[in-house]
N, C-alpha and C positions, 0 to 999 in steps of 0.2 A: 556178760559183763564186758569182755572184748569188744562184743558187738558194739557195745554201748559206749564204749572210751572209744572205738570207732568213730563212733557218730559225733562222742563229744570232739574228738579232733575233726573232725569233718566238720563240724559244728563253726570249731574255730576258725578251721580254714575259710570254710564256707564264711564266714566274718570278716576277717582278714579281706577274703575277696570282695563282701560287699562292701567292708567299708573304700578297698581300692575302686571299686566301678563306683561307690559314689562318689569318692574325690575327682573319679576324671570326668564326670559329669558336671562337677562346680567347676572345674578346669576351663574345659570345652564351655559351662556359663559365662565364665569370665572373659575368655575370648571372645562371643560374642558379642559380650559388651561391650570390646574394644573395637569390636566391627562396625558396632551401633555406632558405637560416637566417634570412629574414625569418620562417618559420616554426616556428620554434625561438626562443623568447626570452631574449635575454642575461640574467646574471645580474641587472643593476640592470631591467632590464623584467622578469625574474620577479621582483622581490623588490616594483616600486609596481602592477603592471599585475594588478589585482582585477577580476575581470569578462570578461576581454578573451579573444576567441578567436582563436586561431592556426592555422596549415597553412595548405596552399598556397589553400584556398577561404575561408577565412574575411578576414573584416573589421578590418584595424588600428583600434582605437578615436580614436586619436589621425589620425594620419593620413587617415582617411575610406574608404582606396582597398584594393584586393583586394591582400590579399599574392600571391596567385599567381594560375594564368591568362597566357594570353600577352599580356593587353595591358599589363599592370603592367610598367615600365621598371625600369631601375637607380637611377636617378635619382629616384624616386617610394618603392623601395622603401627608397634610403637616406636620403632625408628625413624617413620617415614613424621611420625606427630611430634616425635624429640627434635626435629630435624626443623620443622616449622616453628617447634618453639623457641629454637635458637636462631635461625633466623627472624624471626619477629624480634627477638631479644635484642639482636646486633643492628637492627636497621631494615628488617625488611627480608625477604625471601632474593637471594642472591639467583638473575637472571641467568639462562643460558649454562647453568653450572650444571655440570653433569652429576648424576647421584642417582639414589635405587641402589639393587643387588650387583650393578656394572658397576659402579662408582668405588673406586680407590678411597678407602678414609670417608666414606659416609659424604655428605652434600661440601663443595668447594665454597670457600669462604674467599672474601677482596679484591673481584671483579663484579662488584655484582651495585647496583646503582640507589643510593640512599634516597629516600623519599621525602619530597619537598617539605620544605618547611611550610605553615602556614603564613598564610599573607599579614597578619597581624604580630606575629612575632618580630618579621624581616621590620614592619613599623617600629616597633619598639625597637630594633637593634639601632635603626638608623636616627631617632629621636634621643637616643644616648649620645648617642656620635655625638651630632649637632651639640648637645646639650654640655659634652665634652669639652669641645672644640671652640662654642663661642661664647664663652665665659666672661661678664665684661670684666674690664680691666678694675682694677685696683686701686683708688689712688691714694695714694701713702700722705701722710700729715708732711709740712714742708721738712718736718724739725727729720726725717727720713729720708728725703727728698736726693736727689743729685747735688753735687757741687757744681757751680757755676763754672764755665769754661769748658773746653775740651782738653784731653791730655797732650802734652806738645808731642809726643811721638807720636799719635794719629795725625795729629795737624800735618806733622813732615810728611809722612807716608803717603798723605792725600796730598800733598802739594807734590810728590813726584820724587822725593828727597831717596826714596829706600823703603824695603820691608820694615815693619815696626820692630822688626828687632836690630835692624841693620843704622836704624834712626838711633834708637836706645846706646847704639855703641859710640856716636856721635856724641850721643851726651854727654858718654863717660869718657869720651877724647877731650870734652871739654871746646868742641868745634860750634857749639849752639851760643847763643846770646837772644835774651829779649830782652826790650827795648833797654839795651846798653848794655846789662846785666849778665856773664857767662852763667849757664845754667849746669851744674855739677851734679845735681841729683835725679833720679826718677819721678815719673809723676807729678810735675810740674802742670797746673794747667791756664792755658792763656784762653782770647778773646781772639779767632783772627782777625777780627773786621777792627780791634782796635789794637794790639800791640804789634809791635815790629819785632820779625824775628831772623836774623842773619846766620848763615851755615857759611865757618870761612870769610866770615866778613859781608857776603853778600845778601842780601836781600832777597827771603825765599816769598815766592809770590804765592801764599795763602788763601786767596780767593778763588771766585771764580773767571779766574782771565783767560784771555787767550793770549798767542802772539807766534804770531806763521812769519815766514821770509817764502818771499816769491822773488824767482828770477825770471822779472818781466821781459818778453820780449819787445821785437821791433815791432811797431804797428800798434801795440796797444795803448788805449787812451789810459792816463792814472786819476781817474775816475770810476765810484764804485756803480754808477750808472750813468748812462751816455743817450739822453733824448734822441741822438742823430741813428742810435741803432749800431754805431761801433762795438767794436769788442773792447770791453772794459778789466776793470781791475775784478769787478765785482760777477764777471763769467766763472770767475775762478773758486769762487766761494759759496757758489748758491746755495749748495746743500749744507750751510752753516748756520744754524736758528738764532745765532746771537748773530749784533749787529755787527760787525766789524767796520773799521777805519783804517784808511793807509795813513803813511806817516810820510810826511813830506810829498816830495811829485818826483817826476821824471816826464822830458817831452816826451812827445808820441816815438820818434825813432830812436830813442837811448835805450839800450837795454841794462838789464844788470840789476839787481836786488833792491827791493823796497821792502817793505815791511808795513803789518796788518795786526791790529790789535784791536781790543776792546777797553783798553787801558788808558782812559781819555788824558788821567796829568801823566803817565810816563809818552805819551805821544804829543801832548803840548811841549813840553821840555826838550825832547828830542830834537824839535824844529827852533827853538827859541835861543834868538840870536848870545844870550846870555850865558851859555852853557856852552856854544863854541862846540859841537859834538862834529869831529871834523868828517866827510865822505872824502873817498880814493875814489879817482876814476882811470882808464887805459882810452886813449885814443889816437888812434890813424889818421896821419896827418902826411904831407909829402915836405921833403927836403929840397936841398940841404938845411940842415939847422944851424945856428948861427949857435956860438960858445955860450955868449950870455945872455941866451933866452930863458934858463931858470933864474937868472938873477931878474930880469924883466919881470917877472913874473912875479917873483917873493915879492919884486919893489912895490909892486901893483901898476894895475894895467888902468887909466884912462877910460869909464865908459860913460854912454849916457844918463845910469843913474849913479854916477860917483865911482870911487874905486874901489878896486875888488884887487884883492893880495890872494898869492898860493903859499899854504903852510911849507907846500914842498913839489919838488921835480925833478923827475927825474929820466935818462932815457932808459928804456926797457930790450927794444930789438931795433935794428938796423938792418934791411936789405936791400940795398943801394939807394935811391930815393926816399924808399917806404921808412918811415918811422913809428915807432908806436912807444909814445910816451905816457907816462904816468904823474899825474895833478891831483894831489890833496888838498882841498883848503875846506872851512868852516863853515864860508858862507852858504845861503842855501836861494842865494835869488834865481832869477828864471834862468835858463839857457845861459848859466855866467861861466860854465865850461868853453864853451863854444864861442860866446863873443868875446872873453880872453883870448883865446890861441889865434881867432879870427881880426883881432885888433891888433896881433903882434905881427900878422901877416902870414898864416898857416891856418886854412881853414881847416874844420874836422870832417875828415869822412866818415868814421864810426866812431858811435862812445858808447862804454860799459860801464856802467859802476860797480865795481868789486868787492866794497864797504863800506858798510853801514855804521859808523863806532868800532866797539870790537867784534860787532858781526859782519864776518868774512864770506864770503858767496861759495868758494872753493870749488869742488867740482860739482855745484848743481846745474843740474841741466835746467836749457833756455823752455820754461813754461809751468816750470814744477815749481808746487807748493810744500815747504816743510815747514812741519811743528818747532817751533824752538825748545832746545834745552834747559831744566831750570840754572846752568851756567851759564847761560847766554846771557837768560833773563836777569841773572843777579848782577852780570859786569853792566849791563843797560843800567839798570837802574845804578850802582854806584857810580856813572858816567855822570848821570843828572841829581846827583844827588837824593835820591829818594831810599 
């Protein structure tokens, strides 16, 4: 009976053992299977795995280690498959990254290069764009529409007045008026092409003008083009796409400031004997002067087209002979500088004009063109009434 309880534990053992040698035999099955179809690649490993050789002798790229062969484990072969399936997952099998049983932390992730889009998606991205972007406009029923005019604080700020906010404080100084009217509130909006709108009184120029001061020199003709090939007025402005005009003349060897607009009635007026808009001139003349050669002058002088009066005169500097005096007057006929002082018996050696109204020459240099200020521009125009 020992014998036999023997045999039956042996029995069992003997059980025990088979059933373990047959579990390591489904064991060892199932790693093969993993060997099999380590060499066979899933769909997401065929679909990123470019290059990569497969069966049971070749090299997982990823991975580093032999898919097949007996030393390749389970464990090896499903890291090296987990490893592909997360990279397929994330974009792709990440280049040049180190991995296998060397690799720190299994295969390196965020250098590794995502795979193109196709050529028909990138079409669809960029037909949204477009389809974004060029939306046609809108157009709203009038009863929605804009109000007519512009707001007068744009107007100023484009005529030169200030920043729109620096215009806005103006209005609340109560320093604006159109046509006649102080404007006390915001958002006010005018027409510029038809109201008048004064800062301070003056007349802010709302279009589009221009109006430059040139300190002509000697030699140049006050013409904006010259058939003979001289140097003209109009050398000065080439690069100016609107037309410009001078304003009044000056002969060939006068120097001293004229003035260039596009502003045809504040440039008719300026010249127009009615207005009286007086010019200053300085001119070198030799001595001695007699006491009542400004009275001479104021009284009017005698010429061939009738007589010519000076508003005023006065002397400026004296260096023993040299004189250099100073003649204001209104009118604006030819050479009437010159054949005054040369009628009174003092011919002119140089003449400058230094003023133009209350446009002053100051210290511009002789050939330079400047832009006028809209101050300038305002006292012109209250000059001639506009």
């Amino acid at each position: 009976m020992r014998s036999s309880g023997r045999n039956n534990d042996n029995g069992r053992g003997n059980h025990r053992g088979a059933g373990g040698g047959t579990s390591q035999p489904k064991a060892g099955g199932k790693r093969d299977d993993k060997q099999q179809r380590a060499g066979r690649p899933r769909p997401e490993e065929r679909r990123y795995d470019v290059g990569g050789t497969g069966g049971p002798g070749g090299k997982d790229e990823r991975g580093g280690a032999k898919s097949g062969g007996p030393k390749s484990g389970g464990a090896k072969s499903t890291g090296s498959r987990g490893a592909a399936a997360r990279g397929g997952a994330k974009g792709g099998p990440r280049t040049g990254a180190k991995s296998g049983p060397g690799a720190k932390g299994g295969p390196q992730r965020g250098r590794g290069q995502a795979p193109a889009r196709p050529r028909e998606y990138d079409a669809q991205v960029e037909e949204r764009n477009r389809a974004r972007h060029n939306k046609p406009q809108i157009k709203t029923p009038k009863t929605f529409g804009d109000e007519e005019g512009e707001r007068l604080q744009k107007v100023l700020a484009r005529a030169g007045m200030g920043s729109r906010r620096a215009c806005e404080e103006l209005i609340d100084q109560a320093r604006v008026e159109v046509n006649g009217q102080i404007v006390m509130e915001q958002g006010v909006r005018v027409d510029p092409e038809k109201d008048e709108i004064k800062v301070d009184g003056l007349t802010v120029a709302t279009q589009s003008y221009l109006f430059f001061a040139l300190n002509k020199p000697a030699g140049v003709v006050s013409t904006m083009e010259d058939p003979d090939g001289r140097q003209c007025l109009g050398d000065y402005v080439t690069n100016r796409e609107t037309r410009l005009f001078h304003v009044g003349r000056l002969d060939t060897e006068t120097e001293g400031i004229i003035l260039l607009t596009n502003h045809g009635e504040l440039a008719h007026r300026l010249t127009h004997p009615r207005y009286g808009v007086k010019k200053t001139y300085l001119a070198a003349i030799q001595g001695p002067l007699p006491r009542d050669l400004g009275k001479q002058l104021k009284d009017g002088i005698q010429l061939e087209d009738g007589y010519a009066r000076a508003d005023h005169f006065r002397v400026v500097e004296n260096t023993g002979k040299n004189y250099l005096v100073e003649v204001t007057l209104h009118e604006g006929r030819k050479h009437i500088v010159r054949r005054m002082l040369s009628e009174a018996g003092f011919p002119v050696d140089k003449l400058v004009r230094t003023s133009f109204g209350p446009i002053a020459l100051g210290d511009q240099k002789s050939g330079w063109l400047r832009r006028m200020t809209n101050t300038e521009v305002g006292m012109l125009m209250r000059e001639v009434e506009l």
